[in-house]
C-alpha positions in Angstrom: 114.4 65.7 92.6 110.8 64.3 93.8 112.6 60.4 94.3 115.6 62.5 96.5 113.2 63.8 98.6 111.0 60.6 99.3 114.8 58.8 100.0 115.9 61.4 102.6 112.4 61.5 104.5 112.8 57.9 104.8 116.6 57.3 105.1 117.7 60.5 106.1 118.3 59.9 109.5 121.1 57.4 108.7 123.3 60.2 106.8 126.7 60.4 107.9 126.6 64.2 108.9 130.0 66.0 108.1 131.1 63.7 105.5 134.1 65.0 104.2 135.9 65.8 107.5 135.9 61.6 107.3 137.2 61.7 103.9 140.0 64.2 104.3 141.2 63.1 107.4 141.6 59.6 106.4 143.4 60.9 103.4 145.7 63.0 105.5 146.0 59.7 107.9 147.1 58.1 104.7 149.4 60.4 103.8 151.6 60.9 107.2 151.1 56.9 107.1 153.3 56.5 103.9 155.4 59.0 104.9 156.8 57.4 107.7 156.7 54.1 106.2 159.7 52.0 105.6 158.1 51.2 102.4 157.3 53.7 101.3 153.9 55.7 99.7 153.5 54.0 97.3 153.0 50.6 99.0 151.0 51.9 101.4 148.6 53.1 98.7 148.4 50.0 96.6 147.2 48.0 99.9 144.1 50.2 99.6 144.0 50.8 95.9 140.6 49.5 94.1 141.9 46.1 92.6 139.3 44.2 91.3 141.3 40.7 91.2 142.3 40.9 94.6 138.7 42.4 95.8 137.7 38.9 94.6 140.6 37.1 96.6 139.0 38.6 99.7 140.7 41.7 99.9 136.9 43.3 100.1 138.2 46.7 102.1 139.4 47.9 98.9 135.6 48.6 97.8 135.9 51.6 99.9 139.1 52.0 101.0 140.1 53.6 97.8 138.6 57.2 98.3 141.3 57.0 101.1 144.4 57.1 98.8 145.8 60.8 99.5 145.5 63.4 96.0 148.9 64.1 96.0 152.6 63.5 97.3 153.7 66.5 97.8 153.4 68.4 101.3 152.2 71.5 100.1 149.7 70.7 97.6 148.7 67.9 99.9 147.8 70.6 102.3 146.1 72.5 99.7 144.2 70.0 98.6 142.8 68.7 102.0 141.6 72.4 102.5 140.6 72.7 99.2 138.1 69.7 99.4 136.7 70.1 103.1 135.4 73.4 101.8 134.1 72.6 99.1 132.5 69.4 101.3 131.3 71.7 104.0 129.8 73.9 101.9 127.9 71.6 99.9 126.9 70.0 102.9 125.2 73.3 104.2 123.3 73.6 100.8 122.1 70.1 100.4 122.0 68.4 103.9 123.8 65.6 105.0 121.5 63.2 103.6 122.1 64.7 100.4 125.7 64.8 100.1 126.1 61.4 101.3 123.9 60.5 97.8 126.1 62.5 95.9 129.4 61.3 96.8 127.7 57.5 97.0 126.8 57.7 93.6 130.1 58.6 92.5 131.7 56.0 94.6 129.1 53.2 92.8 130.3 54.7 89.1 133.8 54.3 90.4 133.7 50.9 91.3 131.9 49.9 88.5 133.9 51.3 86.2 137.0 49.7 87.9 135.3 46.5 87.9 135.4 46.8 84.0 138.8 48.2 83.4 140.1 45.8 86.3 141.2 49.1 88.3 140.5 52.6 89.0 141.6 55.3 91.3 139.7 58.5 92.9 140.9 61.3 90.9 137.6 62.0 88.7 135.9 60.9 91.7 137.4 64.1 94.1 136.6 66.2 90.7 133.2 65.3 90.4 132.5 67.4 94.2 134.7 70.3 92.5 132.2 70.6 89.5 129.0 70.7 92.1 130.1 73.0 93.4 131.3 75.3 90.8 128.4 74.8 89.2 126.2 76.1 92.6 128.5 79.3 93.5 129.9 79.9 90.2 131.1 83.3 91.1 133.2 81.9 94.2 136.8 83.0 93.6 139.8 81.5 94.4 143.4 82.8 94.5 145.6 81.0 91.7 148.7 80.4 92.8 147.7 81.9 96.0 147.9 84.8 93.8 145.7 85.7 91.3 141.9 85.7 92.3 140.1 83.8 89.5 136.2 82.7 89.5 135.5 79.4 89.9 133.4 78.8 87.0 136.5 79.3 84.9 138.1 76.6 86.3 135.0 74.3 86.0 134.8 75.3 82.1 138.5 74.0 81.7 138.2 70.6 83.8 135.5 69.9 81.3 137.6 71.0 78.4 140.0 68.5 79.9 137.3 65.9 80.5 136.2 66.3 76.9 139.6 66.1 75.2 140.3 63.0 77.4 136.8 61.3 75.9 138.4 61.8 72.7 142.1 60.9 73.1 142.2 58.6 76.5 141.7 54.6 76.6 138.5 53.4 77.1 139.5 52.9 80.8 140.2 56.8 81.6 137.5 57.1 79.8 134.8 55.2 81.0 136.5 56.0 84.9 135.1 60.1 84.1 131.7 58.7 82.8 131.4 56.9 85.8 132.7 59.8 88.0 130.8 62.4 86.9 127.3 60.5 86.8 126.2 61.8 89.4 126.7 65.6 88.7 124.3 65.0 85.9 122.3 62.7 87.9 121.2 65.8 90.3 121.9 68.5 87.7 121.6 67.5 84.5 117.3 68.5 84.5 118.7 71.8 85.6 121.0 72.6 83.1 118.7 70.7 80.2 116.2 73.6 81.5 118.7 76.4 81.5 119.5 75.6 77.4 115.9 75.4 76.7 115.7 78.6 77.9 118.6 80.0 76.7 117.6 78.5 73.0 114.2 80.7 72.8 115.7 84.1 74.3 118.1 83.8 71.3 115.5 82.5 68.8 113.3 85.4 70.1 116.2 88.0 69.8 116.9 86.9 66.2 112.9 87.3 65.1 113.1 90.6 66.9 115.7 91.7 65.0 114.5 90.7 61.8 111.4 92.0 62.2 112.7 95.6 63.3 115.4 95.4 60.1 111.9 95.2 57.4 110.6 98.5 59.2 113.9 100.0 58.2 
């Protein structure tokens, strides 16, 4: 990515370096924050939910404040979760740079809020996924325990979020469905050439293997 490389030699020194420790803890501020309040989670998260109408009113935090809504209400998965995404932030972080990761996560962001700006609203679940599938698709051998349980390769995991993506394309409203086009635009952004590449490839091994093949079956 030539253009990615001319951006971070001349931006790159304005990278926010450790990213995600930001993001999480501002989604674990947001979580203890509607815990304890009077009214509840749910409040709480729909004064920083991405609104278009009221983004309009003046209500411009929303733009970002959004990526702050917490991924879950439960305590436990909460936890889970907050670990979950700081390593896979971190980690991406190490292999790309700051400068990097910033673009990757700013790209999703952009998609996000356009998308919301269509469908008059959108959250950051697809968003959160989007870091998931970069990074299963760098260490796709990285395993995680199931359940805390069963040890399972991350790559299978990737293979059924896009299963899910691709049966929602086909089943959701256009607004679920145009929020994981816009989510995910940036995983093809920086990968797509990559994988274009690897079925390219892939395509002549098994054209060659079939002429192989044939030819050794007329020597028989």
């Amino acid at each position: 990515m030539s253009w990615l490389n001319k951006l971070e030699r001349k931006y790159g020194k304005y990278a926010i370096k450790n990213l995600i420790m930001y993001i999480v803890g501002l989604n674990a501020f947001v979580f203890l924050l509607g815990a304890i309040s009077p009214s509840g989670a749910y409040s709480v998260e729909q004064k920083l939910a991405l609104i278009p109408s009221l983004i309009m009113q003046g209500e411009v935090w929303r733009i970002i404040t959004f990526i702050f809504i917490p991924f879950s209400n439960s305590p436990i998965w909460m936890i889970f979760a907050l670990y979950f995404y700081y390593l896979i932030g971190t980690t991406l972080e190490r292999q790309w740079g700051s400068f990097k990761f910033n673009i990757y996560y700013l790209l999703g962001i952009l998609g996000t809020i356009i998308a919301g700006f269509i469908t008059n609203g959108a959250t950051n679940e697809y968003l959160n996924l989007s870091l998931f599938l970069a990074f299963a698709y760098l260490f796709p051998n990285f395993e995680v325990r199931l359940y805390f349980i069963l040890p399972l390769k991350i790559k299978y995991l990737a293979y059924f979020t896009w299963a899910l993506f691709g049966f929602d394309l086909l089943t959701a409203s256009f607004s679920n469905k145009l929020a994981i086009i816009a989510a995910v635009v940036n995983f093809f952004i920086f990968f797509g050439k990559d994988i274009y590449k690897d079925f390219r490839i892939k395509g002549k091994v098994r054209a060659n293997r079939k002429r192989f093949r044939n030819q050794s079956n007329r020597f028989r």
